[in-house]
N, C-alpha and C positions, 0 to 999 in steps of 0.2 A: 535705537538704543545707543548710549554714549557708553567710551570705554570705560571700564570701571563705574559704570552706574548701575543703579538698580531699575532706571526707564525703563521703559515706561509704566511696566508693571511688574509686580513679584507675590509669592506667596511665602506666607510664615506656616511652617506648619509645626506644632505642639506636639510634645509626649514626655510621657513621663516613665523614669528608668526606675531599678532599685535604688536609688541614690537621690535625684533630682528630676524638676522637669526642666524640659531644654527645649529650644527649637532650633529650624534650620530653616535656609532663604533661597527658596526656590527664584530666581531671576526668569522669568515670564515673557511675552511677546503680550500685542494689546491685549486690554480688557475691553468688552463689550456684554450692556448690559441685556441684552437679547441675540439668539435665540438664549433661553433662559429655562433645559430642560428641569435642570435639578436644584433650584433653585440661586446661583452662582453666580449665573451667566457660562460666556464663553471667552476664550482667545482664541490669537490668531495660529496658526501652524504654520512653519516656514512653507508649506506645499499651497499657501495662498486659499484654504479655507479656513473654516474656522471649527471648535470640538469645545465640549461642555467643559467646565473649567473644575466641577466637580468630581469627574470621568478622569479629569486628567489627576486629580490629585488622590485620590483614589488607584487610581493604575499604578502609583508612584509607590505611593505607604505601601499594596499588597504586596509588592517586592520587594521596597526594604522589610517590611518583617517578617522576611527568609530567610534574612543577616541575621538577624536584631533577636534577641535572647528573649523566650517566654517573657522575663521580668518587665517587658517595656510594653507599651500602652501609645498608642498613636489617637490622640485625643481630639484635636480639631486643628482648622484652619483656617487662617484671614487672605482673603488678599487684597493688597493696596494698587496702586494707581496713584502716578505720579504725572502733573503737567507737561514739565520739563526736566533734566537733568538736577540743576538744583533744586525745586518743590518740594515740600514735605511730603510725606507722603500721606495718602487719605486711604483707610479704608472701605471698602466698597462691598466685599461679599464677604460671606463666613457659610462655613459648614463644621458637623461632626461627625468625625471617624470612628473613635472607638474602635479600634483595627489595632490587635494583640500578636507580638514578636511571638514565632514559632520554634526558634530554635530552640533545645534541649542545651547544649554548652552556656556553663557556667558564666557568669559577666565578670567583670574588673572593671571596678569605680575607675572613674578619670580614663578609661581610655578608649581612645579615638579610631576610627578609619576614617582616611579621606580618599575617597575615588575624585579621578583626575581623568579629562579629557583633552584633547586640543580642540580650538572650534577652528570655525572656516575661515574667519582673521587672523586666524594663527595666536592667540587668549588660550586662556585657561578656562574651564567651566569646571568648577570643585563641587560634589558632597560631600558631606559631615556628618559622620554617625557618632554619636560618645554613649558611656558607658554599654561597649559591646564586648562580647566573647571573641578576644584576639586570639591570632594563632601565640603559640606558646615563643616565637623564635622574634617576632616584633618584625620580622623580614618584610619589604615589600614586594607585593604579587603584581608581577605584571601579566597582562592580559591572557597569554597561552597558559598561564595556569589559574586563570578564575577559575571557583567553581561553578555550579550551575545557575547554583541561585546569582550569582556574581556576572554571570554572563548575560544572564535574563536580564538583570538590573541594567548593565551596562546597553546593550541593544535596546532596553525602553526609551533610556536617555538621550540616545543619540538620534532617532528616529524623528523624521521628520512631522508626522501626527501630531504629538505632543505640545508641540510653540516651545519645550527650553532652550531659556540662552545662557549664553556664559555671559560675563560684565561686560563684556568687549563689543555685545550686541551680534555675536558671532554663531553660530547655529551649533553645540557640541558636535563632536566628527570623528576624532578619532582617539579609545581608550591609551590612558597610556598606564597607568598602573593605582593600584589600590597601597596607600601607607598605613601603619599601621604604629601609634605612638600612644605613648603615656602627655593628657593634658596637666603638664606643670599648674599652669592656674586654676584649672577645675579639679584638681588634685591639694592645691592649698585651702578652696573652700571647703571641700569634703571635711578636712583637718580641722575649719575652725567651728563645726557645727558641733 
């Protein structure tokens, strides 16, 4: 993986909130199209095997929608493959989630968490959540006071199993905090619909 790339591979994965659907860019380790339990294929895991890439994307969503407010809808997935750093990208597999936000708190259009990690290049590796149930203060949570569901998430991330990278090509490693903001621009679309 090159810094700041999406190489060699990534997933989109889709849903849809009270407001809009969105997606977010999971940054991936290779694709390979066998073994091929669920029909996806698999990638690679920093620990030098390889895990269904369906499994993975799936272990992902059922933790975010622990965050994620009843109102949102985790609806499916692509993922692409890329040649080289510049390539376009192509995609290669898709599946459907269908995987429904648990939380009972209230959402607020346009806004955001983003969890933050370091990876082992010393990069960033970010998710992206939008229209969730923020805390009421906008403050950012650093890691000793995740909660559970927040902790789960964060140790899925960083775990070796999985194959996430951050852009850097760097292995996620170590949480550094969850932010918590109003999206100005997906805050001006809401306005003009």
């Amino acid at each position: 993986m090159t810094e700041n790339s999406l190489y060699p591979c990534f997933a989109k994965v889709h849903y849809r909130t009270f407001k809009a659907v969105h997606d977010q860019t999971i940054p991936l380790l290779n694709w390979f199209s066998t073994p091929n339990v669920n029909g996806s294929g698999s990638i690679s895991q920093w620990d030098a095997g390889t895990v269904d890439v369906d499994d993975v994307i799936r272990g992902l969503v059922n933790l975010e929608k622990v965050v994620m407010p009843t109102t949102t809808n985790f609806t499916d997935y692509i993922i692409y493959t890329m040649a080289d750093k510049d390539a376009v990208p192509q995609p290669v597999a898709q599946g459907l989630l269908n995987i429904d936000g648990t939380l009972a708190d209230d959402p607020v259009a346009a806004s955001q968490a983003t969890y933050t990690w370091r990876t082992t290049l010393f990069g960033i590796s970010k998710l992206v959540l939008l229209d969730i149930a923020p805390p009421a203060d906008y403050q950012d949570v650093l890691p000793t006071d995740y909660s559970a569901g927040n902790i789960a998430l964060s140790n899925w991330w960083v775990s070796a199993d999985h194959g996430i990278a951050g852009r850097d090509g760097g292995q996620p490693n170590i949480p550094m905090k969850i932010s918590y903001t109003l999206n100005n621009r997906l805050q001006k679309s809401y306005k003009r619909r």
